[in-house]
C-alpha positions as a Markdown table, in Angstrom:
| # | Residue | x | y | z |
|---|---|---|---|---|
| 1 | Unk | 38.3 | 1.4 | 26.3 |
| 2 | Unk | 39.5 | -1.1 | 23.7 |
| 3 | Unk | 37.1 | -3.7 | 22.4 |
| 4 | Unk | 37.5 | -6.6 | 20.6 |
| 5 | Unk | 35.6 | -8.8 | 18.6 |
| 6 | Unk | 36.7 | -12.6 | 18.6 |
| 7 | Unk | 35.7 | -16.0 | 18.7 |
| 8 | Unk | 36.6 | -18.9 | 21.6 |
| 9 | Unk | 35.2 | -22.3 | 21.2 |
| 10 | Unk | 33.6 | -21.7 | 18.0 |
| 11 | Unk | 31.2 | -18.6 | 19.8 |
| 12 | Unk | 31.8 | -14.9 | 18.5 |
| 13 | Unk | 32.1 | -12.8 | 21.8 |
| 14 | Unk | 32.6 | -9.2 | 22.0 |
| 15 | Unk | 34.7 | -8.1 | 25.3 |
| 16 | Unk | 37.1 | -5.5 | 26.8 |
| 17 | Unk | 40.8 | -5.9 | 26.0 |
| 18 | Unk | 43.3 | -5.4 | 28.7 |
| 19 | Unk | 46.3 | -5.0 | 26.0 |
| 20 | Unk | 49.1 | -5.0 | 29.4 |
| 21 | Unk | 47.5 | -8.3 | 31.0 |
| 22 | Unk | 47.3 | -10.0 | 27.8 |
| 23 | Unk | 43.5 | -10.7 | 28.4 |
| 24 | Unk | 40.1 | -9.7 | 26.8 |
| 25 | Unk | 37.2 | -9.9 | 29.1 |
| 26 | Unk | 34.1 | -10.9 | 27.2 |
| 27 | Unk | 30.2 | -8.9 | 27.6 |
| 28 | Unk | 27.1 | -10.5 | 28.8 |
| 29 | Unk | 25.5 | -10.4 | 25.0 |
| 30 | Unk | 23.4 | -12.7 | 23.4 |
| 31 | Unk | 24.2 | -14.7 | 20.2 |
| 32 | Unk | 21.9 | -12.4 | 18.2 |
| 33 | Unk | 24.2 | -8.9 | 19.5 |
| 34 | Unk | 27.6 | -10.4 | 19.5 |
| 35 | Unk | 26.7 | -11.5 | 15.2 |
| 36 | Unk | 27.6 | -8.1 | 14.7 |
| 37 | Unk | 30.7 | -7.2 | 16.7 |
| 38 | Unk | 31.3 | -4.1 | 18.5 |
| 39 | Unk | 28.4 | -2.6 | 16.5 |
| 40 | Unk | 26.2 | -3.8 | 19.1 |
| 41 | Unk | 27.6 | -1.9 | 21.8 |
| 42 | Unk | 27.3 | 1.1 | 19.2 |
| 43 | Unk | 23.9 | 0.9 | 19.3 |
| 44 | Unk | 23.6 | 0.4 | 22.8 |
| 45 | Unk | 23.8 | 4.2 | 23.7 |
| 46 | Unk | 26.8 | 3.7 | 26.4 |
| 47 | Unk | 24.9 | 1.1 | 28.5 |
| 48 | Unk | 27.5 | -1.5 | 28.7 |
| 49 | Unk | 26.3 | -5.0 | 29.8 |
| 50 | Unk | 27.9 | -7.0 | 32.2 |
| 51 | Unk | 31.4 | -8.6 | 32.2 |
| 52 | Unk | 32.0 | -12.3 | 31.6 |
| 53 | Unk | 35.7 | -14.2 | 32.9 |
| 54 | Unk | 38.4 | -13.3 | 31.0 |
| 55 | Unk | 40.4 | -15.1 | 28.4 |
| 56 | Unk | 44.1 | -15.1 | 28.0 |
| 57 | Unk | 44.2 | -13.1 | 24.2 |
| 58 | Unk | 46.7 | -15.6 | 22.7 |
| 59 | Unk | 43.9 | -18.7 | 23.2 |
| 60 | Unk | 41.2 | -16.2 | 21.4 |
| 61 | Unk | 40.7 | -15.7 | 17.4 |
| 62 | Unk | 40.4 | -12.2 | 17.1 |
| 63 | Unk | 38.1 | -11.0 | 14.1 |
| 64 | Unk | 37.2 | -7.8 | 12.6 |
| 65 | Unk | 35.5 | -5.4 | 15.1 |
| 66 | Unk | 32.8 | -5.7 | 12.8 |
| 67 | Unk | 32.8 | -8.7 | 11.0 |
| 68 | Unk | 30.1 | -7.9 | 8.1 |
| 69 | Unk | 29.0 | -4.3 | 7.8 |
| 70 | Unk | 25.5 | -4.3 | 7.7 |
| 71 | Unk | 26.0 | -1.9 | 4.9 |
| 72 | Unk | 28.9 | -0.7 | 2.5 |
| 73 | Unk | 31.4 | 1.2 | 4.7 |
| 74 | Unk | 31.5 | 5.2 | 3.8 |
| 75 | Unk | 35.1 | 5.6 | 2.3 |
| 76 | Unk | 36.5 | 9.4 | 1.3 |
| 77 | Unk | 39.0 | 9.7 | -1.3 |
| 78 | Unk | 42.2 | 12.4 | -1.6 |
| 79 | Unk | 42.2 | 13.7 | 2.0 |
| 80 | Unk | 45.6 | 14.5 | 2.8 |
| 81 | Unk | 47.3 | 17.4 | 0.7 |
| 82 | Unk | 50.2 | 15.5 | -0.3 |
| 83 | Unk | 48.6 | 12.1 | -1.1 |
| 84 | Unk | 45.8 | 13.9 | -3.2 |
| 85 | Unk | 48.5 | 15.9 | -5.3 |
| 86 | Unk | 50.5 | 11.6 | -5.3 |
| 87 | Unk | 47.1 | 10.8 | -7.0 |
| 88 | Unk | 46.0 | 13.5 | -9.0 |
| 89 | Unk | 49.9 | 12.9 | -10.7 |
| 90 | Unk | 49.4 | 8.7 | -11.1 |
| 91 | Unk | 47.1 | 9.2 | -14.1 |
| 92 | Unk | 44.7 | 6.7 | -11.9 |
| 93 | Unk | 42.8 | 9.4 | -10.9 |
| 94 | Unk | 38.8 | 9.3 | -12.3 |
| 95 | Unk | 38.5 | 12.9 | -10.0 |
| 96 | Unk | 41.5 | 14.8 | -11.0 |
| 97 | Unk | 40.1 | 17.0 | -13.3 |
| 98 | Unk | 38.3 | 18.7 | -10.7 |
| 99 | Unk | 42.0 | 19.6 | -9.2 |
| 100 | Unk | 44.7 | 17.9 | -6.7 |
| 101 | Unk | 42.9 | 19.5 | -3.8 |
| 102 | Unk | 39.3 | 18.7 | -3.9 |
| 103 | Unk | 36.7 | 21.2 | -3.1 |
| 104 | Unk | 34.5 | 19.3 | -1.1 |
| 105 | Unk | 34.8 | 15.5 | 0.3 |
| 106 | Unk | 34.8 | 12.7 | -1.9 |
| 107 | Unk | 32.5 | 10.3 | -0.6 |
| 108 | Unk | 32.8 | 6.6 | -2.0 |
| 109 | Unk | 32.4 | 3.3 | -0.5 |
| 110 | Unk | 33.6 | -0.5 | -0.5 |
| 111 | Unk | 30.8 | -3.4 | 0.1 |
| 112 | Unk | 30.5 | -5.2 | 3.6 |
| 113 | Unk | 31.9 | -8.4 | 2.1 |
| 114 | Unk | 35.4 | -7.0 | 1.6 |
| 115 | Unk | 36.1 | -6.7 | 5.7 |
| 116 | Unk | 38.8 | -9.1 | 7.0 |
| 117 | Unk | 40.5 | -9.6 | 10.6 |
| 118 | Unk | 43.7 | -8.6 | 11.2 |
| 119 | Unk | 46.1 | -11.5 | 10.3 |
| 120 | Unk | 43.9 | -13.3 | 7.6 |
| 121 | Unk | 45.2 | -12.7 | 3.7 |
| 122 | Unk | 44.5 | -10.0 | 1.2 |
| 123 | Unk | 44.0 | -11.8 | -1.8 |
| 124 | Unk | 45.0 | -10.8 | -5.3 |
| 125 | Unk | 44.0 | -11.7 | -8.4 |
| 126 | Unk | 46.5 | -11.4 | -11.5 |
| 127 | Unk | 43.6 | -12.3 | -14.2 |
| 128 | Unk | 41.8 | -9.4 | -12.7 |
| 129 | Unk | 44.3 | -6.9 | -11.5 |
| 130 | Unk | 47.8 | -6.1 | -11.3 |
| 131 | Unk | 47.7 | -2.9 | -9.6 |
| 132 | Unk | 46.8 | -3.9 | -5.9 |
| 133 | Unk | 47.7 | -0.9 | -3.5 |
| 134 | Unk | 47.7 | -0.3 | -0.1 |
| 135 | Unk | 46.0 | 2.6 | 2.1 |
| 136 | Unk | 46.5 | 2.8 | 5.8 |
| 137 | Unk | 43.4 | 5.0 | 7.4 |
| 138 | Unk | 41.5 | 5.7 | 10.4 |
| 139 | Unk | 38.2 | 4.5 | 10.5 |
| 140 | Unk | 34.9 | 6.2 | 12.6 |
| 141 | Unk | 32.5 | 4.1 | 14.4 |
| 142 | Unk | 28.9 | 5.9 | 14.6 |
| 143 | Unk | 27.2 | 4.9 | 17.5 |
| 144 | Unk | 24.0 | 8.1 | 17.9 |
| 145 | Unk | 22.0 | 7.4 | 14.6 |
| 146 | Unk | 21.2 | 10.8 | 12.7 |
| 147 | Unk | 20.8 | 12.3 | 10.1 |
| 148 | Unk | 21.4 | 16.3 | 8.6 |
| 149 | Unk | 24.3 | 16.6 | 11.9 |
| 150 | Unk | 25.6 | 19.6 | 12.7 |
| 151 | Unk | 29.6 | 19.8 | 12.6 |
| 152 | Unk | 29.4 | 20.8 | 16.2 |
| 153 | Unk | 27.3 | 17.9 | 17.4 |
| 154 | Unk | 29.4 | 15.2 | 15.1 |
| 155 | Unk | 31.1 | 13.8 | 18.0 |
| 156 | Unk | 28.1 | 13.0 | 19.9 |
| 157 | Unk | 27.3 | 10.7 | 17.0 |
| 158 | Unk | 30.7 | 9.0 | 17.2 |
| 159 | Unk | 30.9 | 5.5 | 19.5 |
| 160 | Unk | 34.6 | 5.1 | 18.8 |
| 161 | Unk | 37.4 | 4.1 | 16.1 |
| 162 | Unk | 39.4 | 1.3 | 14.2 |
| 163 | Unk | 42.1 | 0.8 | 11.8 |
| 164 | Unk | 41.4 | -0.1 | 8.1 |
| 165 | Unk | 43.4 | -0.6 | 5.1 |
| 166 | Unk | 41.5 | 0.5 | 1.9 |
| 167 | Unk | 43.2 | -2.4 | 0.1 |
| 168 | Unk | 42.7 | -0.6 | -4.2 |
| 169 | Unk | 43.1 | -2.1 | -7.3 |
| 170 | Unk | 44.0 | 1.1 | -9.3 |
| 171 | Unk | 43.7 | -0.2 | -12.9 |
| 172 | Unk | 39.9 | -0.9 | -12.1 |
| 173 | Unk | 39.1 | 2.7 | -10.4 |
| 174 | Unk | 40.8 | 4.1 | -13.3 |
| 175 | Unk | 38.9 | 1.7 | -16.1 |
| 176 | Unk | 35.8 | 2.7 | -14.9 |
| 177 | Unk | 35.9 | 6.2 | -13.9 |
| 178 | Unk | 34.6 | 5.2 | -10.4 |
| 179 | Unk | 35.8 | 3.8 | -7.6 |
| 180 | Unk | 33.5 | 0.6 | -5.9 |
| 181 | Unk | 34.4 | -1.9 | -8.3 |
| 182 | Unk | 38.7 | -1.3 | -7.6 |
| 183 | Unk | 37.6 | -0.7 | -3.6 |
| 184 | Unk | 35.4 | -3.6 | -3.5 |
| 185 | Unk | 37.2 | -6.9 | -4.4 |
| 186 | Unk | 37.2 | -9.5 | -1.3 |
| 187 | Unk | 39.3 | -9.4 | 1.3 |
| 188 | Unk | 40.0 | -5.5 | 0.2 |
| 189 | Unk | 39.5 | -4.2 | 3.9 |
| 190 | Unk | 41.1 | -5.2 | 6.3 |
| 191 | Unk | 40.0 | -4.2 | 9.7 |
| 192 | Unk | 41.3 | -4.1 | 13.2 |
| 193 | Unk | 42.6 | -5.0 | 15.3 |
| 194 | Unk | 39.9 | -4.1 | 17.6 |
| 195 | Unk | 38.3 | -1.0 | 17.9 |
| 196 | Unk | 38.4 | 1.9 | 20.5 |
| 197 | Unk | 36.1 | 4.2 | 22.4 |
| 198 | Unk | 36.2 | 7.9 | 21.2 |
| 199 | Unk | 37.4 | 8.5 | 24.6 |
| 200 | Unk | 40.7 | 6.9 | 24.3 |
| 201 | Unk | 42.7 | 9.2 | 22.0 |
| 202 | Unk | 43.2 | 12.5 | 20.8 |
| 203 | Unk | 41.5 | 12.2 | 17.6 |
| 204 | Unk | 42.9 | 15.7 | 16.4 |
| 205 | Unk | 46.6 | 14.1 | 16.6 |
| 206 | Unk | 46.3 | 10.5 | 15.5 |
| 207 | Unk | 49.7 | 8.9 | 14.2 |
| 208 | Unk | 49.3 | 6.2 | 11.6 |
| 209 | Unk | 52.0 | 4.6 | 9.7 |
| 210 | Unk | 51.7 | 1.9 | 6.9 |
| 211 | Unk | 54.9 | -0.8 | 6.8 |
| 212 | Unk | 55.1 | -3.0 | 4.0 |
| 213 | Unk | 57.4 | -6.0 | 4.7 |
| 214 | Unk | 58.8 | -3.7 | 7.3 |
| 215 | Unk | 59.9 | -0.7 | 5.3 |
| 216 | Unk | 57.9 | 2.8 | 6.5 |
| 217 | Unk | 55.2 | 3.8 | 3.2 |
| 218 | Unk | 53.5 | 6.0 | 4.8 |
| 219 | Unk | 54.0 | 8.0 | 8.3 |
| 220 | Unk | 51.3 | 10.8 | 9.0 |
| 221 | Unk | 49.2 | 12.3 | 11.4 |
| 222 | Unk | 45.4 | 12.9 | 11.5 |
| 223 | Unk | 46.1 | 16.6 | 12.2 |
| 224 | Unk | 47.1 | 16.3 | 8.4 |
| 225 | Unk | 43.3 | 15.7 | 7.1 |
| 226 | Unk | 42.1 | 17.9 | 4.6 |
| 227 | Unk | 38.5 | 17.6 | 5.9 |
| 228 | Unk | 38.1 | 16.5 | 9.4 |
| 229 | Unk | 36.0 | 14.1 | 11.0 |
| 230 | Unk | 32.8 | 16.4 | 11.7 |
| 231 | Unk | 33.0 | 18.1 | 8.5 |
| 232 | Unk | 32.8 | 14.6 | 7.1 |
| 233 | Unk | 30.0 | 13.4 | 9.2 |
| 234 | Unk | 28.1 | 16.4 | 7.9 |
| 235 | Unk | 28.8 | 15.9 | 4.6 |
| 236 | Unk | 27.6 | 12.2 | 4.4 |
| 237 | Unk | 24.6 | 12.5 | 7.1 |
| 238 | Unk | 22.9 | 15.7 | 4.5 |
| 239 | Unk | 20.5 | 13.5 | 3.3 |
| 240 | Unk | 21.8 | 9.8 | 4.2 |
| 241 | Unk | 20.7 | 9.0 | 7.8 |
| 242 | Unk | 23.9 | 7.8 | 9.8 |
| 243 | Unk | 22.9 | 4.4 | 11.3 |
| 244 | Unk | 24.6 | 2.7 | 14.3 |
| 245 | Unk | 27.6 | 0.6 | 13.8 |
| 246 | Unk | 27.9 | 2.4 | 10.1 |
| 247 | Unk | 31.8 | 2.7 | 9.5 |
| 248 | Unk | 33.7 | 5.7 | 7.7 |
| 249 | Unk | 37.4 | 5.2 | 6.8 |
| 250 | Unk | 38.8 | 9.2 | 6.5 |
| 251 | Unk | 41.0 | 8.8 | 4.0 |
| 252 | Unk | 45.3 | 8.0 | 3.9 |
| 253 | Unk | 48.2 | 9.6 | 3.5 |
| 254 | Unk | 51.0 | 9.7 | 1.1 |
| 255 | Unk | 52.9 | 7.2 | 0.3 |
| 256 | Unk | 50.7 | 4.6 | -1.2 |
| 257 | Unk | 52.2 | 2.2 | -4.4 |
| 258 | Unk | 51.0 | 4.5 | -6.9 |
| 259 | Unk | 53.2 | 7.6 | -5.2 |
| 260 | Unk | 56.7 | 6.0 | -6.2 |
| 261 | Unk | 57.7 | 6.4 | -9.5 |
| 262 | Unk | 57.9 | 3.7 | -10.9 |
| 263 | Unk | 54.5 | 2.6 | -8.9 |
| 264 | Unk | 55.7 | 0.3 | -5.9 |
| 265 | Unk | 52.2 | -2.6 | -6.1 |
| 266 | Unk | 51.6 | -5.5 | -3.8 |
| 267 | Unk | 53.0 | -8.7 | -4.5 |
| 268 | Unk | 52.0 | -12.4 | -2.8 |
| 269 | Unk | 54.4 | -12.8 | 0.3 |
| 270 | Unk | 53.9 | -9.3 | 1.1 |
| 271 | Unk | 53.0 | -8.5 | 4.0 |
| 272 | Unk | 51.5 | -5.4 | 5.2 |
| 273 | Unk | 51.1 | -3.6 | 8.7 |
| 274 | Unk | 49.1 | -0.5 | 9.3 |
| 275 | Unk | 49.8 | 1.4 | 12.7 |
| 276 | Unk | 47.4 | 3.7 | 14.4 |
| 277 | Unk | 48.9 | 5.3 | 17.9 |
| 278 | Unk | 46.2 | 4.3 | 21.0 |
| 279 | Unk | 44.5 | 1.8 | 18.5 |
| 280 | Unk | 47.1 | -1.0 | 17.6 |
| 281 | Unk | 48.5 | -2.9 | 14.6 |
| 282 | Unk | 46.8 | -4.1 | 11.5 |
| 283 | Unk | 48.5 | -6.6 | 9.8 |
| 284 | Unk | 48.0 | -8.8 | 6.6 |
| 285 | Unk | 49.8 | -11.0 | 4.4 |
| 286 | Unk | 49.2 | -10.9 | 0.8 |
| 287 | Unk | 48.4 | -14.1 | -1.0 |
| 288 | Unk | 47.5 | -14.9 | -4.6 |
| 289 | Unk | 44.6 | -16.4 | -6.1 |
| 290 | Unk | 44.5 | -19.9 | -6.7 |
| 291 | Unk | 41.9 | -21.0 | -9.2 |
């Protein structure tokens, strides 16, 4: 099932897409659930409320699946082979003493106020960067709360799945020797364009591809992960209680700015498209800053 988040007549609404009919058929929520996007069937434990009318999907706004985080999404760093050797060689790397291949996940995260839909623009900063990157990556949905999760049981604790683009300012995560502050600018995250039940793909052998201004960065396949997705819900829930509607991006591939020599940064009037196969296409223009 595929479930957006959008807003018609000035209401957020939370419904079913129907990608082949062109419509998305709102839930019976009220006001208070639908604030928080799909998180709020996360936390409903697979009881689905009622369905509404449709509406035609071009008449709708379509936002992030979840709007505002209600806490910093979980982020892990260098977890494809290729793209953590890319990094550990860009001299932007913070973590690459420890070696190219890290031992254990890297676990980082970007603040709730950096999530944008699909279609609204990354914005970039000259006075405070000029080494904006893009990072295409799969992002988990939890839906069972826990904490101290076996690998085994990780699934149970998964609701479903979205696209994100960890949108990086390298010179900041290199300048201070950790990540949130280069992770964290606004409009870093992109998210979208809906999200998906774990039910609807293969998890194990994901495609996702990043296009900037139509040209092919990155093309990979979550089969590729260094860690996978339980071994990273156990990592982060040893100790941190996973909550419902929490969000974990797992990490891209190769092929980001930083991997081209010289590095290949953002620009205004890019525009960039991240591709997940069963989930859709995230894409964002980037604009400057005007002050």
């Amino acid at each position: 099932m595929k479930v957006a988040t959008f807003s018609v007549g000035g209401e957020r609404r939370v419904g079913v897409v129907d990608a082949s009919a062109g419509t998305v058929t709102p839930f019976d929520l009220p006001s208070e659930e639908t604030r928080d996007g799909v998180a709020a069937l996360a936390r409903r434990n697979g009881a689905l409320p009622p369905l509404l009318s449709p509406y035609p999907l071009d008449r709708v706004a379509l936002e992030a699946p979840i709007p505002r985080p209600l806490r910093n999404i979980f982020c892990v760093g260098k977890n494809y082979h290729e793209h953590a050797e890319e990094f550990s060689r860009s001299g932007f790397d913070s973590s690459a003493a420890a070696g190219a291949i890290p031992k254990h996940p890297i676990i980082f995260s970007k603040v709730p106020e950096t999530v944008i839909a699909g279609g609204a623009p990354v914005v970039i900063d000259p006075e405070v960067s000029t080494a904006i990157d893009y990072e295409a990556e799969l992002a988990v949905i939890i839906g069972k709360p826990g904490r101290s999760i076996r690998p085994e049981d990780a699934f149970d604790h998964v609701w479903g799945y979205t696209a994100v683009n960890d949108v990086t300012a390298r010179d900041l995560q290199s300048r201070h020797s950790q990540w949130l502050v280069g992770k964290s600018q606004d409009t870093f995250c992109p998210m979208g364009p809906w999200a998906v039940t774990r039910d609807e793909i293969d998890i194990a052998d994901t495609g996702i591809r990043c296009l900037i201004n139509g040209e092919v960065r990155q093309s990979s396949n979550t089969r590729l992960l260094i860690f996978d997705i339980p071994t990273i819900i156990a990592t982060i829930s040893a100790g941190v209680t996973l909550r419902s509607g929490d969000v974990i991006a797992t990490g891209t591939p190769a092929g980001v700015g930083i991997g081209f020599d010289p590095p290949r940064y953002l620009k205004p009037g890019d525009v960039m498209r991240v591709e997940i196969d069963g989930i859709g296409v995230l894409e964002n223009p980037v604009r400057e800053a005007v002050h």
